[in-house]
C-alpha positions, 0 to 999 in steps of 0.5 A, a space after each residue: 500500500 502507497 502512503 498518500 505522501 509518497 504520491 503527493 508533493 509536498 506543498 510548500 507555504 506561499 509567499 514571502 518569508 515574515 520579516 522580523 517584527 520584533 518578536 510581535 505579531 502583526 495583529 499585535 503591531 497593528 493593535 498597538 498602533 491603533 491604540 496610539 493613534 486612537 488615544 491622540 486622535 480619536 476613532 475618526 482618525 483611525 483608517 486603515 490606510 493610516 495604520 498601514 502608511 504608519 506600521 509599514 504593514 501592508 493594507 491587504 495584510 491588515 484586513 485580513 487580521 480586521 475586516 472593518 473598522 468597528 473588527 479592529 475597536 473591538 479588539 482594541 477594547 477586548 484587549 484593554 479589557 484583558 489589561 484591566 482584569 490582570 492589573 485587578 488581580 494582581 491589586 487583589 493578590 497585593 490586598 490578600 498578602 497584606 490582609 494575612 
């Protein structure tokens, strides 16, 4: 019996290599951005032509992390969520430490 990947080709990733973010990814580099610019410009300023002029990340790449505008705000506001609870737990267990 023939294994399927002795008939197959392999397939091989399409497109170019990621260049080096930092570390981060392009979700993340995009949301940070966002964040900056929705803090000292407001959500009107906020486009997605802007994001990719000011990340270098191209526009296409952008919306396929956030289709729409209102994708992209509410990841913002998700993940500023997640940086309230954690600082909240991190005062509880101080509280809880001092309490005992």
């Amino acid at each position: 019996m023939t294994k399927t990947s002795e008939i197959l080709p392999i397939k091989k990733k399409v497109g170019r290599p990621a260049k080096n973010l930092n570390g981060k990814t392009v979700r993340q580099i995009v949301l940070d951005e966002a964040r900056k610019l929705v803090s000292q410009h407001g959500t009107d300023s906020l486009s997605f032509d802007r994001l990719s002029k000011e990340t270098g990340i191209a526009k296409g790449t952008i919306l396929y992390q956030f289709k729409r505008k209102e994708d992209l705000l509410l990841a913002l506001l998700q993940a500023h969520a997640s940086e309230l609870e954690a600082k909240f737990k991190t005062v509880e267990k101080k509280i809880e430490v001092l309490g005992n």
